[in-house]
DSSP file (Angstrom, degrees, kcal/mol; ACC not computed):
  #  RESIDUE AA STRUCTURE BP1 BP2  ACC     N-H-->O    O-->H-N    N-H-->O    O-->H-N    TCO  KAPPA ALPHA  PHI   PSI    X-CA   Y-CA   Z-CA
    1    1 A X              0   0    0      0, 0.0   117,-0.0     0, 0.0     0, 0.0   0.000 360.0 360.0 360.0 -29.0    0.0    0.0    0.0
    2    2 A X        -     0   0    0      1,-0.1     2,-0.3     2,-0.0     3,-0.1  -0.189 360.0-125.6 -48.6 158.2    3.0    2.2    0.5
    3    3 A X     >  -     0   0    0      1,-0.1     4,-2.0    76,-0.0     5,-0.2  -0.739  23.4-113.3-101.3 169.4    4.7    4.0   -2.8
    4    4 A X  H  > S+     0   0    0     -2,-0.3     4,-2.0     1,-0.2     5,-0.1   0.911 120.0  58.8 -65.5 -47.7    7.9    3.6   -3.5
    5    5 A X  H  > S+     0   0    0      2,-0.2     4,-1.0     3,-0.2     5,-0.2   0.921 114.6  39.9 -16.6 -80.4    8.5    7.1   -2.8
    6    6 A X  H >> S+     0   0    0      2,-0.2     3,-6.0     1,-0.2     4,-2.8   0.951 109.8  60.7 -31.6 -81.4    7.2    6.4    0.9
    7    7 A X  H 3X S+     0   0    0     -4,-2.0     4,-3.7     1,-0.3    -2,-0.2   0.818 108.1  46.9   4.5 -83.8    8.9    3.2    0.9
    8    8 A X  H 3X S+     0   0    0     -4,-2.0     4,-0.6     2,-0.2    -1,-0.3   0.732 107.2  50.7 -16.0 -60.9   12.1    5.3    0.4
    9    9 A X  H XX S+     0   0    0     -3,-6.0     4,-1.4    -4,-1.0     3,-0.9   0.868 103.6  57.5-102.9 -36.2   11.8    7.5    2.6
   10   10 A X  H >X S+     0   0    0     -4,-2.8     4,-1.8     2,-0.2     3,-1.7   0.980 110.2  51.3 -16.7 -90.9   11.0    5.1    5.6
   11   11 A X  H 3< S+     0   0    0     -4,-3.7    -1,-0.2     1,-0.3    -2,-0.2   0.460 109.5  39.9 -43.9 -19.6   14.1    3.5    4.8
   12   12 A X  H << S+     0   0    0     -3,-0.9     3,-0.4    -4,-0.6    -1,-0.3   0.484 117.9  52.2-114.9 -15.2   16.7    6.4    4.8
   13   13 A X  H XX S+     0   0    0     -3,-1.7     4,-2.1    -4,-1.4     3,-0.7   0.883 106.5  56.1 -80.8 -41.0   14.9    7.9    7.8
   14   14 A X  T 3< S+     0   0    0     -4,-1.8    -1,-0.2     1,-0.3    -2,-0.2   0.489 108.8  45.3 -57.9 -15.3   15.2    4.5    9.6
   15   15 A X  T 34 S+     0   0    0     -3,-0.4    -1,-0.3    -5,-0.2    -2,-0.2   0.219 105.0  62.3-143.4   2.4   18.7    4.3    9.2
   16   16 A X  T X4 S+     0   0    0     -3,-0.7     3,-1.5     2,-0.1    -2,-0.3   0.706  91.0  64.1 -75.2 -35.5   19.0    7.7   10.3
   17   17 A X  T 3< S+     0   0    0     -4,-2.1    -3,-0.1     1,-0.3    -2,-0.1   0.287 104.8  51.3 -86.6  19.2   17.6    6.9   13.6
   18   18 A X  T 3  S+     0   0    0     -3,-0.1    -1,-0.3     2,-0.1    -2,-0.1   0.339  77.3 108.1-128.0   7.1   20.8    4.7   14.0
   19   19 A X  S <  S-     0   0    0     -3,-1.5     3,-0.1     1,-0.1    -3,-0.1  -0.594  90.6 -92.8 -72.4 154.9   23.2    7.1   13.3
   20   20 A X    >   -     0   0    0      1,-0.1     3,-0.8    -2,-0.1     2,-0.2  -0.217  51.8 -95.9 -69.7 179.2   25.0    8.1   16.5
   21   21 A X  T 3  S+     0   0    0      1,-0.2    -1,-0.1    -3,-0.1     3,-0.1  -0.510 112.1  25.9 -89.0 147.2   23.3   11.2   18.1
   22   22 A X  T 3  S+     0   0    0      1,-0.3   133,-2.6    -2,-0.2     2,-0.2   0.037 103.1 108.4 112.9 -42.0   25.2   14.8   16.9
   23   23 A X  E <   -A  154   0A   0     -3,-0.8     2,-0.3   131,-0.2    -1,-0.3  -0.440  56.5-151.0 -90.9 158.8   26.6   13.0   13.6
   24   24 A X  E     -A  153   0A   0    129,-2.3   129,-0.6    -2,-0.2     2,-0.4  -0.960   5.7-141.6-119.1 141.5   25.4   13.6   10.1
   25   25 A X  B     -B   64   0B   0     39,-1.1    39,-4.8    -2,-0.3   127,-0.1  -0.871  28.2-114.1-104.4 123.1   25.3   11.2    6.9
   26   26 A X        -     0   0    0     -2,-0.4    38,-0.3    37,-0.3    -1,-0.1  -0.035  30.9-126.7 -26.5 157.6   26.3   12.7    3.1
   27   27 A X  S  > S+     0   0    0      2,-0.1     4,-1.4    36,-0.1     5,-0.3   0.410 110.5  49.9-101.5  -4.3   23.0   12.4    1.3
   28   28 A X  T  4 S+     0   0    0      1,-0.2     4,-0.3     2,-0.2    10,-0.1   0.689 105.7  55.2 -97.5  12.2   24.6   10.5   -1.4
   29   29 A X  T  4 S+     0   0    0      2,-0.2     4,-0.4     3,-0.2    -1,-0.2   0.340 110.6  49.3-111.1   3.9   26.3    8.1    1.2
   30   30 A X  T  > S+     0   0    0      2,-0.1     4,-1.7     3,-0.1    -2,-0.2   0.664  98.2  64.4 -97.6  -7.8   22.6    7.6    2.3
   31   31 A X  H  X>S+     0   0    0     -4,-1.4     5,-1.6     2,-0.2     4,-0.8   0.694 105.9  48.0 -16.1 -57.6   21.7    7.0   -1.2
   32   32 A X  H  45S+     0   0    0     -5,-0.3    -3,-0.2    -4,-0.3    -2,-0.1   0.832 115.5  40.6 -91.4 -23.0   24.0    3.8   -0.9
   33   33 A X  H  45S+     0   0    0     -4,-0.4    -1,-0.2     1,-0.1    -2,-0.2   0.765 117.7  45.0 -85.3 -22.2   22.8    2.6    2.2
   34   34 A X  H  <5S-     0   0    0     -4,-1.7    -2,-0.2     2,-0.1    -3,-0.1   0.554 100.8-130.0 -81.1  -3.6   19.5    3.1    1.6
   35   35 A X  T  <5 +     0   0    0     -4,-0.8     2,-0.5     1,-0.2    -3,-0.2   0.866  63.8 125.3  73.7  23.3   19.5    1.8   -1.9
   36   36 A X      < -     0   0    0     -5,-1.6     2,-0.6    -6,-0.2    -1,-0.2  -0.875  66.7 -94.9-116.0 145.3   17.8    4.8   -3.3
   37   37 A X    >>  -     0   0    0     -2,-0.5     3,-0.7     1,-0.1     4,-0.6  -0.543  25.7-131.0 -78.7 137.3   18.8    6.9   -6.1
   38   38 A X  H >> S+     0   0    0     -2,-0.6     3,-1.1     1,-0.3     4,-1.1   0.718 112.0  40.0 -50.7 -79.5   20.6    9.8   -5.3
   39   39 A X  H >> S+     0   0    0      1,-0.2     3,-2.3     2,-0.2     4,-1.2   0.706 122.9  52.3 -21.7 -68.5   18.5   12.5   -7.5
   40   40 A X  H <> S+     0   0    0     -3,-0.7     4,-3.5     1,-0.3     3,-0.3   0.697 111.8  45.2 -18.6 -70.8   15.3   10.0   -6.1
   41   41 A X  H <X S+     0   0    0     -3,-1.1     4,-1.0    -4,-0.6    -1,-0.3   0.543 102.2  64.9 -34.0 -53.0   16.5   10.4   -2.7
   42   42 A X  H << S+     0   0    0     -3,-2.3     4,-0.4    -4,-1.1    -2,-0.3   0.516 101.2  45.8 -11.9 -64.5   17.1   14.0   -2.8
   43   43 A X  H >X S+     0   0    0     -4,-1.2     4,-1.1    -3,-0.3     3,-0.9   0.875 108.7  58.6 -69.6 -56.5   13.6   15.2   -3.3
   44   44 A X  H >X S+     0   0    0     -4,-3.5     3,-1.8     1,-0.2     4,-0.9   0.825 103.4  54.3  -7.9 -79.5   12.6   12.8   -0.7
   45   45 A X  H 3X S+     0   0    0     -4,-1.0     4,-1.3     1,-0.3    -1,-0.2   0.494 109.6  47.8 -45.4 -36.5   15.1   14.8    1.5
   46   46 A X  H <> S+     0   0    0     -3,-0.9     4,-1.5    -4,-0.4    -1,-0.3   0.918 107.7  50.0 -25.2 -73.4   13.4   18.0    0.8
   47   47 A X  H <X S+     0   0    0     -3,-1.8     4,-1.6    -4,-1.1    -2,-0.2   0.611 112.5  47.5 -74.9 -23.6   10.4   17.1    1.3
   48   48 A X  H  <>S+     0   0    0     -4,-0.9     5,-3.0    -5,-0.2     6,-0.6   0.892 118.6  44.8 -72.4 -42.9   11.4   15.5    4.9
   49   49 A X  H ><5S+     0   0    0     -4,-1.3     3,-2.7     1,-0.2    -2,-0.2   0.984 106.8  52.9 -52.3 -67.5   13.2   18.7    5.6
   50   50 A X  H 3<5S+     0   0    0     -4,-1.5    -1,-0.2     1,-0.3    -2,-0.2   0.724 113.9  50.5 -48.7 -41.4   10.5   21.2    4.4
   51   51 A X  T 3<5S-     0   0    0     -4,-1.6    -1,-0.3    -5,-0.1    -2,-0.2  -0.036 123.2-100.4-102.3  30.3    7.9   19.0    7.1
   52   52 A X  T < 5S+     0   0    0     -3,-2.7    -3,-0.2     2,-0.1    -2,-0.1   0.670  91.9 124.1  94.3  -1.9   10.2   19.1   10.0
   53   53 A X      < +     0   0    0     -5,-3.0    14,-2.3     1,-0.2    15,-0.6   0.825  69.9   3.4-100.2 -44.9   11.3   15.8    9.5
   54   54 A X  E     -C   66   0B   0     -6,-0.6     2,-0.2    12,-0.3    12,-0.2  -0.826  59.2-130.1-135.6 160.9   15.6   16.4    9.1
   55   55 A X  E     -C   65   0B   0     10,-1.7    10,-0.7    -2,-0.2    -6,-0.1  -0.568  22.8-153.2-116.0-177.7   17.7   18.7    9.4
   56   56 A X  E     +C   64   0B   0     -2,-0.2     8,-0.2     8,-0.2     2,-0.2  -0.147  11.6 175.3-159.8  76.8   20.6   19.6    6.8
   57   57 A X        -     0   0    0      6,-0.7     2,-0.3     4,-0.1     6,-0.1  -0.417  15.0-143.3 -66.8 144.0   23.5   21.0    6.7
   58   58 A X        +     0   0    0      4,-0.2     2,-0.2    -2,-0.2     5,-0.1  -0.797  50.0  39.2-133.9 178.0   26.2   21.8    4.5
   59   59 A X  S >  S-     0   0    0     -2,-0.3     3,-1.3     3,-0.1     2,-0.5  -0.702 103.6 -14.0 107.0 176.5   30.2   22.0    4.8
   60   60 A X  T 3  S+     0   0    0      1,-0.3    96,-0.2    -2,-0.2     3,-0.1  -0.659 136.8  19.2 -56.5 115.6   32.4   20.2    6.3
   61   61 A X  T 3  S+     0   0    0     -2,-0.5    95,-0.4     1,-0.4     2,-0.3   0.682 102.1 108.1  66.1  47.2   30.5   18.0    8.7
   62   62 A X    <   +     0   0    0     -3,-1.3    -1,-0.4    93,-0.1     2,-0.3  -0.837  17.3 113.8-116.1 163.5   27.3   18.3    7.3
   63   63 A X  S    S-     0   0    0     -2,-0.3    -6,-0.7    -3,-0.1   -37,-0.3  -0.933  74.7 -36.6 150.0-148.1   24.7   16.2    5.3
   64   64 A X  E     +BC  25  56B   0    -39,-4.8   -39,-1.1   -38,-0.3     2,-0.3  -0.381  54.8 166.2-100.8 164.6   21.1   15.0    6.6
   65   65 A X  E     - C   0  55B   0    -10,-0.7   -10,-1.7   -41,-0.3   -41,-0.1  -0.927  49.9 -86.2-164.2 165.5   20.4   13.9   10.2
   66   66 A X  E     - C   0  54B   0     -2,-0.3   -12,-0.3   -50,-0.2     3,-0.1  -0.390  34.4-151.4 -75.2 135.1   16.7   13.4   12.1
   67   67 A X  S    S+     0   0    0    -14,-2.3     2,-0.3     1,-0.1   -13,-0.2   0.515  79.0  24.7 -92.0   2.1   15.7   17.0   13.4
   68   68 A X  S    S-     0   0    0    -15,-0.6    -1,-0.1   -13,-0.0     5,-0.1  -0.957 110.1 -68.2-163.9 159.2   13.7   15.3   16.3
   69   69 A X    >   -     0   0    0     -2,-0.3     3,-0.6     1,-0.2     4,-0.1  -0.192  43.2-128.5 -56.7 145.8   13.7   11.9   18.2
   70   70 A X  G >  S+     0   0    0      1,-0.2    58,-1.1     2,-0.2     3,-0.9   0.691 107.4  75.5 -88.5 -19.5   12.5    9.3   15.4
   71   71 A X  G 3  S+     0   0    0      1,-0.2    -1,-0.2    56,-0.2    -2,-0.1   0.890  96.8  54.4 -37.4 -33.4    9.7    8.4   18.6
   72   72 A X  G <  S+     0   0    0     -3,-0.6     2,-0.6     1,-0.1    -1,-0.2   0.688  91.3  76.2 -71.3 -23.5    8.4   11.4   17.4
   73   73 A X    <   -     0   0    0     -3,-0.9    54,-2.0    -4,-0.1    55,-0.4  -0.914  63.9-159.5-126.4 117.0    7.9   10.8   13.9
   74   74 A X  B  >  -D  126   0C   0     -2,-0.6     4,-2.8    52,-0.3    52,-0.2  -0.434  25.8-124.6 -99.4 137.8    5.2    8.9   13.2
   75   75 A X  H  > S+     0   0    0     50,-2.5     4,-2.3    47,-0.5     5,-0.2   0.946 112.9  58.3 -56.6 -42.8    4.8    6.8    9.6
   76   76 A X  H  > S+     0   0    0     49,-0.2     4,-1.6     1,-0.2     5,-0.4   0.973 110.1  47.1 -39.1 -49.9    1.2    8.8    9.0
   77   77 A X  H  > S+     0   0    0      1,-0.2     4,-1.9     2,-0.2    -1,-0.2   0.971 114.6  38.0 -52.8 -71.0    3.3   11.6    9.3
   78   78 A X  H >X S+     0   0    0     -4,-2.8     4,-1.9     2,-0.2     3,-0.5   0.928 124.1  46.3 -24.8 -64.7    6.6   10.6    6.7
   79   79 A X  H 3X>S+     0   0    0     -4,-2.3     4,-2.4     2,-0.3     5,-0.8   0.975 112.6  46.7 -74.3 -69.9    3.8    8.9    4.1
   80   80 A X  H 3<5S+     0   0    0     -4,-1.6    -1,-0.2    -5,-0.2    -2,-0.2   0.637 110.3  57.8 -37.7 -26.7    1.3   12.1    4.3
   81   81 A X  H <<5S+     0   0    0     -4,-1.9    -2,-0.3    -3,-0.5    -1,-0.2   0.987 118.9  33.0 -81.6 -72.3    4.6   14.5    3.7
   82   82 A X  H  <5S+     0   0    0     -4,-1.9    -2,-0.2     1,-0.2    -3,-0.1   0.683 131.0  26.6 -65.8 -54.6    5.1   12.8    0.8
   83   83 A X  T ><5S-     0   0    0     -4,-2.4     3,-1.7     1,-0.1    -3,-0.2   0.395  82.5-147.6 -93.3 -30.6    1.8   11.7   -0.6
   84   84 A X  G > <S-     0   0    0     -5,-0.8     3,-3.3     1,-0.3    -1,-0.1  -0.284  70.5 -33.9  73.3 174.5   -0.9   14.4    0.7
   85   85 A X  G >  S+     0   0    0      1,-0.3     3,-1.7     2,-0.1    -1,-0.3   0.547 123.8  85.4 -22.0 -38.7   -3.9   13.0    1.2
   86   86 A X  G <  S+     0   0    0     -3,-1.7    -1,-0.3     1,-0.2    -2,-0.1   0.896  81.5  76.5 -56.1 -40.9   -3.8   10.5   -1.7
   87   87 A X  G <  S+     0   0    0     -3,-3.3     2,-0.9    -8,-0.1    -1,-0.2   0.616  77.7  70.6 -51.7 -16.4   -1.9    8.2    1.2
   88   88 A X  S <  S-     0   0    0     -3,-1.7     2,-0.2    -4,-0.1    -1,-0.1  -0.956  91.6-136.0-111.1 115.3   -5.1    7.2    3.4
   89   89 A X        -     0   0    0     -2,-0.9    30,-0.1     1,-0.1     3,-0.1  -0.474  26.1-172.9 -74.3 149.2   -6.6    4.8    1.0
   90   90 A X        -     0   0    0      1,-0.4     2,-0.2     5,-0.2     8,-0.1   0.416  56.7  -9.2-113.1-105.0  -10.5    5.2    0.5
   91   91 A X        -     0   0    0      6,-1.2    -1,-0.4     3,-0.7     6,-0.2  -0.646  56.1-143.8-105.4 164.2  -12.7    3.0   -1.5
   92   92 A X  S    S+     0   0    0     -2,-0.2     3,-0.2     1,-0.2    -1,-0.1   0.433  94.4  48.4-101.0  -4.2  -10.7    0.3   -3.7
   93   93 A X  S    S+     0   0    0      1,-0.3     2,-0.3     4,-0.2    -1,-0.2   0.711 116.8  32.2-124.0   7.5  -13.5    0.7   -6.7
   94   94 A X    >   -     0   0    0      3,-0.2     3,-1.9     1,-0.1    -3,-0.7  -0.861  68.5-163.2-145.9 115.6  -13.9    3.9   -7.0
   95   95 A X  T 3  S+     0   0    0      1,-0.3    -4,-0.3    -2,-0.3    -5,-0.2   0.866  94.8  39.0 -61.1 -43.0  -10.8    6.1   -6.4
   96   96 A X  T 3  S+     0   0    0     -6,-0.1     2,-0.5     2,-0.1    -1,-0.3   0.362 100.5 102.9 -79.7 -10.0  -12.5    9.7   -6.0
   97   97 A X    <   -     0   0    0     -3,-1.9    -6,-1.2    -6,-0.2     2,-0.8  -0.845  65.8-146.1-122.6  85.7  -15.3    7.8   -4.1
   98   98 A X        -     0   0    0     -2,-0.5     2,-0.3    -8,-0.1    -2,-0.1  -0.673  18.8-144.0 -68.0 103.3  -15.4    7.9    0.1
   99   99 A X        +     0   0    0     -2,-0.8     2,-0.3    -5,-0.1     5,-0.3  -0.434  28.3 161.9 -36.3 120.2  -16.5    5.0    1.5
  100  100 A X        -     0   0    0      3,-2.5     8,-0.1    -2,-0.3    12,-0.0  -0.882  51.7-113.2-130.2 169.3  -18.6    4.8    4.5
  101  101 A X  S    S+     0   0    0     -2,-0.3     3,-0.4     1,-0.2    -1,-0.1   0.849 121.7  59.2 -75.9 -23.2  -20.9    2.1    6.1
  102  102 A X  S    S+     0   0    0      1,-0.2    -1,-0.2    -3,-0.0    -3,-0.0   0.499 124.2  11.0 -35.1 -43.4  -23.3    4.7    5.1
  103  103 A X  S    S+     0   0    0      5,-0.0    -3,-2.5     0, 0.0     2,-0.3  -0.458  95.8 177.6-158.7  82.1  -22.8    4.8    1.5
  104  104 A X        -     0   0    0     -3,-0.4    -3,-0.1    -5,-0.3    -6,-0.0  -0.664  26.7-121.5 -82.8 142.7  -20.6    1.7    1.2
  105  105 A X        -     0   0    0     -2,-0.3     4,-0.2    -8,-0.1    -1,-0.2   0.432  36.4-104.7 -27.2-178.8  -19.1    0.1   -1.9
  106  106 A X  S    S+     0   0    0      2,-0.1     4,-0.2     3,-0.0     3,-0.1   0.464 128.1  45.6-119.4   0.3  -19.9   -3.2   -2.6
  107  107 A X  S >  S+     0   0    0      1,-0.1     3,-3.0     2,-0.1     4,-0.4   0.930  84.6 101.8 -47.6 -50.2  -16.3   -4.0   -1.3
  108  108 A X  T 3  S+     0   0    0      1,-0.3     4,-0.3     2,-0.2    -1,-0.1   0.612  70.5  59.2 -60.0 -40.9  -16.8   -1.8    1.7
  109  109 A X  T 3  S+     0   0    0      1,-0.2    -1,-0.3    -4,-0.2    -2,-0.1   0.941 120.5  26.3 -44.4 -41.7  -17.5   -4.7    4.4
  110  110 A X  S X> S+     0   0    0     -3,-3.0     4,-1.3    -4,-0.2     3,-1.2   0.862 116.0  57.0-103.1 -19.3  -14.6   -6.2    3.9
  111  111 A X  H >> S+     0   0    0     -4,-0.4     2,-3.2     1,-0.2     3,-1.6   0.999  98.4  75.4 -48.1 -82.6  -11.9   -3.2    2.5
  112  112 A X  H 34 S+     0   0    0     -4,-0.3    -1,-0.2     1,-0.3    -2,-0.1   0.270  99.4  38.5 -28.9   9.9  -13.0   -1.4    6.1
  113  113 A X  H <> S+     0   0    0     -2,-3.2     4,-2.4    -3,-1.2    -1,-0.3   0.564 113.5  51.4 -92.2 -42.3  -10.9   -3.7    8.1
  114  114 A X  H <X S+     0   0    0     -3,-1.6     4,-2.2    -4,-1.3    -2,-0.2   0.942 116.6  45.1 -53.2 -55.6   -7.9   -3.9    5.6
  115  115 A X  H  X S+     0   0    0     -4,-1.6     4,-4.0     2,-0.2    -1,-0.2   0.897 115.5  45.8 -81.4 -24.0   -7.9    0.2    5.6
  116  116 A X  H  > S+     0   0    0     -5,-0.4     4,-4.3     2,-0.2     5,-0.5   0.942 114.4  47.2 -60.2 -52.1   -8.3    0.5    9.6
  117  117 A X  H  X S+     0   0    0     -4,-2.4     4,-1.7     1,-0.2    -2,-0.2   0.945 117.8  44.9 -60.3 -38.7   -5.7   -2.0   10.2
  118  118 A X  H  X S+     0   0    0     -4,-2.2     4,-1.0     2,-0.2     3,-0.3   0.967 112.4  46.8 -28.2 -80.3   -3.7   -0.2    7.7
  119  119 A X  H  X S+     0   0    0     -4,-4.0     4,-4.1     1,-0.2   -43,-0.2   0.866 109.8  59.3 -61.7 -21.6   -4.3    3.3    8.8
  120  120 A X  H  X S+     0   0    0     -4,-4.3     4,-0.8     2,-0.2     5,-0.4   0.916  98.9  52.8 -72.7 -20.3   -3.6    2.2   12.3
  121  121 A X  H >X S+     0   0    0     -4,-1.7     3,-3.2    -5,-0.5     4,-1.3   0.903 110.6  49.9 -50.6 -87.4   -0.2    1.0   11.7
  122  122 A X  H >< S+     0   0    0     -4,-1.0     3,-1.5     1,-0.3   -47,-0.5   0.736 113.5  46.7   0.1 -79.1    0.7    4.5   10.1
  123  123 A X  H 3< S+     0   0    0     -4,-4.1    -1,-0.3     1,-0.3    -2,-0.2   0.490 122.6  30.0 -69.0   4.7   -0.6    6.1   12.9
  124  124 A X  H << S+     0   0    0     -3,-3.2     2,-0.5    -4,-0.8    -1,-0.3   0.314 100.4  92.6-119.5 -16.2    1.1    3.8   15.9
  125  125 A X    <<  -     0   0    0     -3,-1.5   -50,-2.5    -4,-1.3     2,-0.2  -0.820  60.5-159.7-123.0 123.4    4.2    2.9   14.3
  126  126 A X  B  >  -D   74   0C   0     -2,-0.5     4,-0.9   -52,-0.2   -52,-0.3  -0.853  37.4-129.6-133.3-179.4    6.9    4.6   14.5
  127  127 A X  H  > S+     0   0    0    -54,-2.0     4,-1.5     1,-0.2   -56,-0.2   0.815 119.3  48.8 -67.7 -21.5   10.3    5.4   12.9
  128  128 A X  H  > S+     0   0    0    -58,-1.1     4,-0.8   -55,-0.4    -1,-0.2   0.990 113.9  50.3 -76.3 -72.9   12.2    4.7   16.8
  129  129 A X  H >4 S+     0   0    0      2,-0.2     3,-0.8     1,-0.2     4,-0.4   0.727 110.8  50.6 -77.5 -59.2    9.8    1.1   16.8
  130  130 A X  H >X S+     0   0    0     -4,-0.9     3,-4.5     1,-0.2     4,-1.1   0.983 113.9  43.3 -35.0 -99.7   11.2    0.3   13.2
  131  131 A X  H 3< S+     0   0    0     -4,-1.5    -2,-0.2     1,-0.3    -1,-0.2   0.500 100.1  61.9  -7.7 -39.4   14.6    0.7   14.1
  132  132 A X  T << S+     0   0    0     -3,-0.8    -1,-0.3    -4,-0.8    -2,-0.2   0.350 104.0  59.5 -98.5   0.4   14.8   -1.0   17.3
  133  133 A X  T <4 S+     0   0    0     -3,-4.5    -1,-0.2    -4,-0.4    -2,-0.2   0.613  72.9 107.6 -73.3 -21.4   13.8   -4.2   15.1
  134  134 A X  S  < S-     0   0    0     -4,-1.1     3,-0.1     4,-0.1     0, 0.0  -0.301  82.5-115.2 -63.4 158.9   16.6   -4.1   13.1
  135  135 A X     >  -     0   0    0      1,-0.2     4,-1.8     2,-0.0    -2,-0.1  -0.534  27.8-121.1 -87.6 163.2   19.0   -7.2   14.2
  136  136 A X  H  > S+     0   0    0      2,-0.2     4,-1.5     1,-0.2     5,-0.3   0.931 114.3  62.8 -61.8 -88.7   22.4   -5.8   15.7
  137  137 A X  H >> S+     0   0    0      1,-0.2     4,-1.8     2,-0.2     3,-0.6   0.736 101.8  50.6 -13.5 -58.2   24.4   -7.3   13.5
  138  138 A X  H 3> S+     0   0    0      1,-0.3     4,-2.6     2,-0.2     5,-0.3   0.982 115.7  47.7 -72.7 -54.0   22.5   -4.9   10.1
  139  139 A X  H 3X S+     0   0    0     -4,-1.8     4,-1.6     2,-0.2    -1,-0.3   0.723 105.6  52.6 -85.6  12.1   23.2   -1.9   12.3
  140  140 A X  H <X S+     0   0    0     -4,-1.5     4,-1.5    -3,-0.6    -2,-0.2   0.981 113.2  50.0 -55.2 -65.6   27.0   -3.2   12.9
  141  141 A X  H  X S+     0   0    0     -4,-1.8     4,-2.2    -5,-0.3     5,-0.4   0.771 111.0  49.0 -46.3 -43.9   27.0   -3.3    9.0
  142  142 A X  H  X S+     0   0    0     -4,-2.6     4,-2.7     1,-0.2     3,-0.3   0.958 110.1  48.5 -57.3 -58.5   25.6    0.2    8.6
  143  143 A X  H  X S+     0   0    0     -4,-1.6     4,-2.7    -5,-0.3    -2,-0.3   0.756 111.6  44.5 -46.1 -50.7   27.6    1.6   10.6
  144  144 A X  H  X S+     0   0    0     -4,-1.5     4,-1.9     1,-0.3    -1,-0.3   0.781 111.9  56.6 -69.9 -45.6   30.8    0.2    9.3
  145  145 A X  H  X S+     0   0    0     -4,-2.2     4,-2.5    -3,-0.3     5,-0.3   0.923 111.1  45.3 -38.0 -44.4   29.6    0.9    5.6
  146  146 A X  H  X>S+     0   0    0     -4,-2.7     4,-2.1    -5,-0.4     5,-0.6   0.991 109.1  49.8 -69.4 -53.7   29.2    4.4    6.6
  147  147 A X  H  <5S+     0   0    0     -4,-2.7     3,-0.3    -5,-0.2    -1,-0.3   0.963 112.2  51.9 -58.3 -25.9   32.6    4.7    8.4
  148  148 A X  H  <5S+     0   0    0     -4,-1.9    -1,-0.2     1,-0.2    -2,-0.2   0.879 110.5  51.7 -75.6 -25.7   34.2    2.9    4.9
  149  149 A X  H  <5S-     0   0    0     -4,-2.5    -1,-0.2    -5,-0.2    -2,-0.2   0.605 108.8-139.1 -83.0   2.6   32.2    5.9    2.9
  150  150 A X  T  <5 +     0   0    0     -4,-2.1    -3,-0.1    -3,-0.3    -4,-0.1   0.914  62.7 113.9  55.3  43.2   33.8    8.1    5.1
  151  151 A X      < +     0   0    0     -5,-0.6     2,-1.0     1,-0.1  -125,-0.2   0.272  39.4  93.6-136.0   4.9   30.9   10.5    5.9
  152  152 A X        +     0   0    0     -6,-0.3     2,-0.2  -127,-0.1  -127,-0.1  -0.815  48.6 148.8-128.2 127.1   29.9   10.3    9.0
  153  153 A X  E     -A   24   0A   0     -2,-1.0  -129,-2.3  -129,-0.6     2,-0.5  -0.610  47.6 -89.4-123.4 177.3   31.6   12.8   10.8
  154  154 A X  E     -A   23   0A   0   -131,-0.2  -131,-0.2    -2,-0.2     2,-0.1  -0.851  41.2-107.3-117.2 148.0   30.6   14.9   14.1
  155  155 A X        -     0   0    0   -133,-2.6   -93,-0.1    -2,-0.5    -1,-0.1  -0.080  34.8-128.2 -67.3 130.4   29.0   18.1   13.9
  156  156 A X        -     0   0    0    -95,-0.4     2,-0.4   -96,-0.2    -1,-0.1  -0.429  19.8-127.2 -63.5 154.1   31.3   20.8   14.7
  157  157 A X              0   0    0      1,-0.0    -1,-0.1     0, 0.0     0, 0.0  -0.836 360.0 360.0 -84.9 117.1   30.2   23.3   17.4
  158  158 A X              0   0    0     -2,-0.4    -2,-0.1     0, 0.0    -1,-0.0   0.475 360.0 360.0 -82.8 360.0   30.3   26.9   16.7
């Protein structure tokens, strides 16, 4: 149900929230861990920026990091920055079309579980909860990819 876009942005935020706290990741050396393409990536980063999401800096010891505890930042939030509105799916046979139990579909008995259970994930699950799944071992491996791209450095203090 996610777009790729979303998808995307999930991931490179997610592996933000295991860089240590203070340090910043290149965006194209989060490009390469995240598996997204740079340009791709990029826009993402904007858009995450522009909603509050990261912060960014440039220079020497700069590049993206999470601008608030990833406990805070909720997938509704990420996917809705991205997607608008389009992101809470409504009825599955007619796209412009709100379902209700009122004026239901002839889906709508069973779609209304699929999209609650759905929208609650979004709205409970968040980027800190993702993270703290990941086995040790893949964020030994991040890390140590990042320290071989040589980009995560700590932010200097003015």
């Amino acid at each position: 149900m996610l777009s790729t876009t979303s998808e995307h942005a999930i991931r490179a935020l997610v592996f933000l929230a295991k860089i240590p706290q203070g340090e910043s990741v290149l965006g194209r050396d989060l490009s390469s861990i995240a598996e997204v393409p740079s340009n791709y990536l990029a826009k993402i980063l904007v858009q995450l920026n522009r909603q509050g999401m990261l912060e960014a800096t440039r220079g020497r010891g700069g590049g993206y990091r999470l601008s608030r505890p990833a406990e805070d930042i909720r997938l509704i939030e990420v996917v809705t920055a991205l997607e608008g509105e389009a992101a809470i799916p409504q009825c599955i046979l007619e796209h412009s079309r709100i379902c209700s139990d009122e004026n239901p579909c002839a889906a709508h008995p069973d779609w209304k579980h699929v999209r609650n259970t759905y929208i609650r994930f979004l709205n409970d699950t968040t980027i800190a909860r993702i993270a703290s799944n990941l086995e040790e071992d893949d964020v030994e491996k991040l890390l140590a990819r990042l320290k071989t791209l040589e980009s995560v450095e700590p932010k200097h203090q003015a």
